[in-house]
N, C-alpha and C positions, 0 to 999 in steps of 0.2 A: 383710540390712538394705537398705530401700529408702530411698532421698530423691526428693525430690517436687523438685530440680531436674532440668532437662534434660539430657541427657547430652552430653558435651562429647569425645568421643570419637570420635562420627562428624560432621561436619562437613559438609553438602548440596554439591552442585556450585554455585555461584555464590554461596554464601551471603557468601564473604569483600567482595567487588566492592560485592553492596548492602548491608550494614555500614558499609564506607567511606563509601559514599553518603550513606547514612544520617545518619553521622556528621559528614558535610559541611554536610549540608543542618542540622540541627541549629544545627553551627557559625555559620552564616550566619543562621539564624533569631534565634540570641541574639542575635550583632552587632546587627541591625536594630531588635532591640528595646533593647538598651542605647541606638542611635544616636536611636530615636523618646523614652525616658526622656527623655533628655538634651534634647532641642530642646522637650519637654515641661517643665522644669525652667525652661531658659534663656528662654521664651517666656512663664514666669510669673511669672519674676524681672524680666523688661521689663513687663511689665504694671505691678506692686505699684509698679516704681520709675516708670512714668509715672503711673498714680494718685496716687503720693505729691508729683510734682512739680506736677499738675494743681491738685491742692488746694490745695498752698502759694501757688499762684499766684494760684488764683480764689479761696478762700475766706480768704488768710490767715493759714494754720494757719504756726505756728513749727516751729524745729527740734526742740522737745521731742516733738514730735507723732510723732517715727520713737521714740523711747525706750517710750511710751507703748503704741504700734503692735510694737513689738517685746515688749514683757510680755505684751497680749492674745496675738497669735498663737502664742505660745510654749506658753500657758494653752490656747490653744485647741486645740492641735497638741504634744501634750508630746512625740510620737512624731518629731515631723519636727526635722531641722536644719536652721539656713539662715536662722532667724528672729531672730537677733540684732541688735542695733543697729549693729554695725558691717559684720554684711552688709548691713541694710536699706539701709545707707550707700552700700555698691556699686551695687544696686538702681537705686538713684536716680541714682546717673554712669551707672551704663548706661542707662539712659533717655535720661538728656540728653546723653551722649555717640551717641546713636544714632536720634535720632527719627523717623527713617524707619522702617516695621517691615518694607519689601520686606529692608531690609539684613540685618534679625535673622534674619527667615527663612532666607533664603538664602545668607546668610555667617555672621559672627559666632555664631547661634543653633546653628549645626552644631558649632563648638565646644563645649570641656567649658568648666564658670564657672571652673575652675582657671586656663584659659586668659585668658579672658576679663577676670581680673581682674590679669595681668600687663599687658593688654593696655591697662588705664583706669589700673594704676598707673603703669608705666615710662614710655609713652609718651605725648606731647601732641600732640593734632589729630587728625583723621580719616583724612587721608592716610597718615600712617604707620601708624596701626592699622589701616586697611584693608590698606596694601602686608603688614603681617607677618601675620594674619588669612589671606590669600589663601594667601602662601606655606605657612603651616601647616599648614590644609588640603590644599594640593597633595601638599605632602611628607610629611603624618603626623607633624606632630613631637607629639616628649612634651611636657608640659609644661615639663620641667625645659630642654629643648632649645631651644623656644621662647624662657626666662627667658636664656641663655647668649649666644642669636644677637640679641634685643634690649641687652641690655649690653655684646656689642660691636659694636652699629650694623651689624651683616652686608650689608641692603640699601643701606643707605648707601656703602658698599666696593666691592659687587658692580660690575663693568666699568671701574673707576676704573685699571688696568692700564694701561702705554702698550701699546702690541702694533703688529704689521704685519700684525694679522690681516685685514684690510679690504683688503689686497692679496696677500696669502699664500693664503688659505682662499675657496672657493667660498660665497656665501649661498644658502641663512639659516646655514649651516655656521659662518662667521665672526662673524655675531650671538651664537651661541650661546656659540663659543669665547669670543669679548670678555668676556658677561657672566656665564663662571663666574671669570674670576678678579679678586682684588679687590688694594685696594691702601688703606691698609695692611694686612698679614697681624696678625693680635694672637695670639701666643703666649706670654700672662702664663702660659698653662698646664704651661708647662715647668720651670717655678724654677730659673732658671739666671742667674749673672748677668751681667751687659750686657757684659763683656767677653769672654763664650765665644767660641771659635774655630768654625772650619766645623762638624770634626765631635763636638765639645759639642753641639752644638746639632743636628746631625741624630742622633744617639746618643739625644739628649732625645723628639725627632719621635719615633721609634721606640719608646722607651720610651709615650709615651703616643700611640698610632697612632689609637686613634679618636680622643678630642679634636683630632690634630690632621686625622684626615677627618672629623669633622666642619665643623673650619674652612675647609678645603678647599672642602667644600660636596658638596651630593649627585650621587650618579654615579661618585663615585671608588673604585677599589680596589686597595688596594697591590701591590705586585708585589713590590719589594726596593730593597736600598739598600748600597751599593757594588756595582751590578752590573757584573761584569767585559765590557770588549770587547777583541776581540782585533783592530785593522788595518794591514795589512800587518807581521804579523812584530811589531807593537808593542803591548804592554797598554795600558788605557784602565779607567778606573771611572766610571762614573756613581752620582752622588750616593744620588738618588732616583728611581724609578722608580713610575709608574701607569700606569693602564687607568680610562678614562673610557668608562662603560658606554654613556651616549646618541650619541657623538659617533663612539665607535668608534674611539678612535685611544690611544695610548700618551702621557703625561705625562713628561717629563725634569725634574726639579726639581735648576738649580743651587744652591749654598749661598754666600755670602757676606758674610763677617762685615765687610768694612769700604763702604767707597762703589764703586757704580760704575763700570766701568770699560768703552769700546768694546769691550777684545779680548777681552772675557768673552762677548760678543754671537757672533762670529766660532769661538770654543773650542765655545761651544752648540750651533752651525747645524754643527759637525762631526760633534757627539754625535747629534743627529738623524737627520743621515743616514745613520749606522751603524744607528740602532737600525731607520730604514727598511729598509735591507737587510738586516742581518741577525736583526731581531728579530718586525718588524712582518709582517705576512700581507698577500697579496691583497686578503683581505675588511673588511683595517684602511684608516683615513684615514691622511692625514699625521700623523707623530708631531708635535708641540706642546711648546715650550721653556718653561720657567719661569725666571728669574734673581730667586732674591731673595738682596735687595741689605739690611744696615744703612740707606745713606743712597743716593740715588742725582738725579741733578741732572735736570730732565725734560728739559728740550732738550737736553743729552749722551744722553741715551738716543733721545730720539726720531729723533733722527741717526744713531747707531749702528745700527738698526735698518731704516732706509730703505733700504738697499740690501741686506740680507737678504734671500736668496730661500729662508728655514725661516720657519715659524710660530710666533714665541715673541714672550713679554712680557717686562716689566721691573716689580717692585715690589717697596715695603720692607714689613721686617719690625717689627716692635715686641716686644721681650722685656717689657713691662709696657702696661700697657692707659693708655696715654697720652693717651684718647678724654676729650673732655667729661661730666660727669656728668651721666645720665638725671635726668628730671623727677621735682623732690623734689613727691611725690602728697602732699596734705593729707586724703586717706583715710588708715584703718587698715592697718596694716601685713599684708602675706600671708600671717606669720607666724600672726600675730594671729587672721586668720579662717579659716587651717589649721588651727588649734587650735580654736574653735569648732564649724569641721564633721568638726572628724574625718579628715580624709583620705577622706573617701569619694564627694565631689564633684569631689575636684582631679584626679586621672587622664585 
C-alpha cells in the first residue's frame, strides 16, 4: 500500500532549524497583518466619525442622521460589523475626541477599538487618554487590563509614594524606583474585610498573585512570602518578597494593618540589608523596601525615612476602591457594543 504523503521517517539534516524558521517568520507575518487590519479598521472608524461630525456641522444634519446612516450601511455591508448606531456613536467621539489624525496614526489607531472605546468611555480629556493610550501600547495590555488599571486611576498613583530614594538610589535609577510605586495601593481584589490582620491580608496577596502583580505594576516577579532569614544565630521572616526585572534589584514588602509607625522604617532598613548580603548577587542593585501601611501620617514618615541609609518607601493600602467614580460617558454602554460586534473587534 502506497500513500502519496511524504515519508516522515527520515528527516534531512537541517530540516528541523528551517521549520522553526519558517514557523516564525509565518508567526510574525500574521502579527503584522492583524496589526495593519486593525489601524485599517481604526483609521476608518475615524474617518466615518469625522465625516459625520463635518456634516452635522456644515450642513446641519441632526442626530437622526447616524440612525439613518446606520440602516444604509448595514444594507449595504450585511457582511460587516461595526455599523450600528451606537458604534456610529463611538465613531463620532473618536473623531472629536481626537482631531488631529498624526495622533490616530501613531498612537490611538495602533490600538484595537475594544481599547479605544474604554478609552472615550471611562476617561475625560486628552491627557489622560493619551497618558493610558501610551502606556498600553508600551506594555501590551489586554483590554480587560487596560478597563482594571483605568478604574483604579494606576497613573494617577504611580510615584505618589514618600521614598528616600532621591538620596538612597543613584539616577535615573531613583526615577525609576519612585515611579513604580504608587500610593494608594487598591486591593478591593482580595475580599477580605477591612479589619484583617498582616497575614489575612498577605495569605489573600498570594492567593490572588497576579491581580496583585498586576497592581504592583510591570517588572515584578514573585519570589515568596515568609521568606526565612537567619542573623546571627536568630530567625527573621520577611513578609514578601520580589525581583524587579528592569531595575535589577530585590523588593521587601512589609505588611501593615494599622497606621504608621517610625520603627517599622528602621525593622525594614534591617531586613534589607540581610537580603543584601545574603540573598542579593553582585549583579543585583540595592534591595528596595516597601512598608504598606492602613493609614500613615506623611510628615511622620517623611521624617522616619530621612536618615535611612536603605532605599524604601511608605504607602497605604485600601481594602475597597475608595477612588472617585470614573466619568459617567453618555455613550452606549461597552456591553452594549460587545454584543453587537461580537467580540471579534475587542481583543
Amino acid at each position: 500500500m502506497t500513500s502519496d504523503h511524504p515519508s516522515l521517517l527520515t528527516t534531512p539534516e537541517g530540516y528541523g532549524d528551517w521549520l522553526a524558521a519558517l514557523k516564525s517568520r509565518i508567526h510574525a507575518a500574521r502579527q503584522r497583518a492583524a496589526l495593519a487590519a486593525n489601524r485599517e479598521l481604526v483609521s476608518l472608524y475615524w474617518e466615518i466619525g469625522r465625516d459625520i461630525l463635518e456634516r452635522q456641522a456644515r450642513l446641519g444634519w441632526g442626530a437622526k442622521i447616524i440612525e439613518r446612516l446606520a440602516h444604509d450601511l448595514r444594507t449595504a455591508f450585511p457582511e460587516m460589523k461595526g455599523f450600528s448606531r451606537s458604534n456610529l456613536l463611538y465613531m463620532r467621539a473618536f473623531a472629536e475626541a481626537w482631531p488631529d489624525e498624526t495622533i490616530v496614526q501613531q498612537l490611538v489607531g495602533l490600538l484595537p477599538w475594544g481599547h479605544n472605546l474604554f478609552l472615550l468611555s471611562k476617561l475625560k480629556g486628552p491627557d489622560r487618554r493619551l497618558r493610558y493610550a501610551r502606556r498600553a501600547l508600551e506594555q501590551g495590555w489586554s483590554r480587560n487590563t487596560l478597563g482594571i488599571h483605568i478604574e483604579t486611576r494606576l497613573l494617577e498613583r504611580e510615584g505618589q509614594a514618600i521614598t528616600n530614594f532621591a538620596l538612597q538610589l543613584p539616577a535615573p535609577q531613583s526615577d525609576l524606583a519612585r515611579n513604580l510605586l504608587k500610593d494608594p495601593y487598591i486591593f478591593d481584589f482580595l475580599d477580605i474585610g477591612q479589619e484583617a490582620n498582616e497575614r489575612a491580608i498577605e495569605t489573600a496577596m498570594v492567593e490572588h498573585i497576579t491581580r496583585f502583580l498586576l497592581e504592583l505594576g510591570a517588572g515584578f516577579a514573585y519570589v515568596g512570602r515568609q521568606v526565612p532569614l537567619e542573623v546571627g544565630g536568630e530567625d527573621f521572616v520577611l513578609d514578601l518578597l520580589f525581583y524587579h526585572l528592569k531595575l535589577h534589584c530585590y523588593l521587601v514588602v512589609e505588611l501593615k494593618a494599622g497606621a504608621f509607625k517610625p520603627e517599622y522604617a528602621g525593622k525594614l532598613g534591617f531586613y534589607l540589608s540581610a537580603v543584601d548580603a545574603q540573598i542579593a548577587t553582585n549583579q543585583d542593585g540595592p534591595t528596595i523596601g516597601l512598608l504598606l501601611c492602613k493609614t500613615r501620617n506623611r510628615l511622620v514618615a517623611e521624617y522616619a525615612l530621612r536618615d535611612i541609609n536603605k532605599p524604601m518607601g511608605v504607602a497605604e493600602y485600601q481594602l475597597t476602591a475608595a477612588l472617585p467614580d470614573e466619568l459617567q460617558s453618555s455613550l452606549p454602554t461597552i456591553e452594549q457594543i460587545e454584543r453587537e460586534l461580537g467580540g471579534e473587534e475587542q481583543e
